[in-house]
C-alpha positions in Angstrom: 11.7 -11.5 0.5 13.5 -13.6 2.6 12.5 -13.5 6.0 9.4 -12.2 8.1 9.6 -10.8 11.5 6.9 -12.3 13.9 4.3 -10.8 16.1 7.3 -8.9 18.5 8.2 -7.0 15.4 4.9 -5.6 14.5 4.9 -2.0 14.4 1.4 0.4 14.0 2.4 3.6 12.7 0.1 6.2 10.5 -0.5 9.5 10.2 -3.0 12.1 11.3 -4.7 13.1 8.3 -5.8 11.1 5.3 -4.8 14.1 2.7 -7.9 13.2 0.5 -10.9 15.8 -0.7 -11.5 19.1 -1.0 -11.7 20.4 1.9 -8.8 18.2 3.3 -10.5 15.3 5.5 -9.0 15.1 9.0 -9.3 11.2 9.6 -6.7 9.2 11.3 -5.3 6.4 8.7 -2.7 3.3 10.1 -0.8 0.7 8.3 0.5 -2.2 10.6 3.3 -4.5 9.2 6.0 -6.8 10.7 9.8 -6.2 10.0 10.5 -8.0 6.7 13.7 -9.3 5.1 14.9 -8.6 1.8 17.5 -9.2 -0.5 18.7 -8.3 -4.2 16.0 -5.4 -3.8 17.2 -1.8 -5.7 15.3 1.0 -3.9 15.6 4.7 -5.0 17.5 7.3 -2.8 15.6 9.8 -3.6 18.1 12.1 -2.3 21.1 10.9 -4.0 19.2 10.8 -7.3 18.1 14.7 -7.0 22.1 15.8 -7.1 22.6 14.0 -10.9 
């Protein structure tokens, strides 16, 4: 990681339902993070990796 955004970048974002149990919970869950910088990182594309 190279660089890490300050308190103008931090972004609260979540999803509606937790997905756990059975029956499925309905509970709000968040994550908050700032932007971050990285470099020399490989991340997986999914997508491209589905058509080999």
């Amino acid at each position: 990681m190279k660089a890490v955004g300050g308190p103008q970048t931090y972004l609260l974002a979540g999803a509606f339902n937790c997905g756990k149990a059975q029956p499925g919970q309905i509970a709000a869950v968040s994550h908050g993070c700032p932007s971050a910088l990285f470099e020399q990182v490989n991340i997986l594309n999914t997508q491209q990796e589905a058509a080999h």
